[in-house]
N, C-alpha and C positions, 0 to 999 in steps of 0.2 A: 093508396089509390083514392082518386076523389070520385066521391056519389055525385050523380048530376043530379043537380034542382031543377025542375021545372018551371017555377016562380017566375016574376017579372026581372027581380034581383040576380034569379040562379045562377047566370053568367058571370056577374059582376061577384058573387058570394063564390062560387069556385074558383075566380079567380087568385082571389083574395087568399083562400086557404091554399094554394098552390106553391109548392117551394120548391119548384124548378128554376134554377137562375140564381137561388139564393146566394150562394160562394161565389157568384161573377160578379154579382154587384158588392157584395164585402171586396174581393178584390178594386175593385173600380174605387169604392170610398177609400180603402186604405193609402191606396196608389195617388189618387189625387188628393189628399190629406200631405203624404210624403210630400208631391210636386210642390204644395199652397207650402209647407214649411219652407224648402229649398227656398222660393222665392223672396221669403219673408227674410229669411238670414242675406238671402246677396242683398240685398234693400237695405240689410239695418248694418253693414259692414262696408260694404262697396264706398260709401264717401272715405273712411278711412282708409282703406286700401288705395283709393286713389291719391290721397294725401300723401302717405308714407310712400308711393310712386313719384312725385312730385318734388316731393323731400329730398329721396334720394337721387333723383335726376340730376337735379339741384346741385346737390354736394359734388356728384361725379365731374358733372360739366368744369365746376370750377379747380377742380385739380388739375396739377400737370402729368404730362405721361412719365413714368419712370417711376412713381414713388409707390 
């Protein structure tokens, strides 16, 4: 339970010691931590994957059907 202050601060200082919400915002960093990785791997992979797409187009196109 939080004591009320009176003070000028008191609101701002309850607030403070308040740990309501604590586990939704760890949720929220964790989750957006996950999201920022994902991104960072399609960014650092995706030209290659696009390549070996390219490559392989490539190769296909110029074969003939049957083989």
């Amino acid at each position: 339970m939080i004591q009320q202050n009176t003070g000028k601060l008191g609101g701002f200082r309850d607030w403070l010691r308040d740990e309501a919400g604590n586990t939704t915002v760890d949720w929220v960093v964790l989750l957006s931590g996950i999201v920022g990785m994902t991104f960072a791997v399609m960014v650092a992979i995706g030209g290659g994957v696009e390549t070996f797409g390219d490559n392989a187009e490539a190769e296909l196109t110029q074969r003939d059907v049957g083989y």
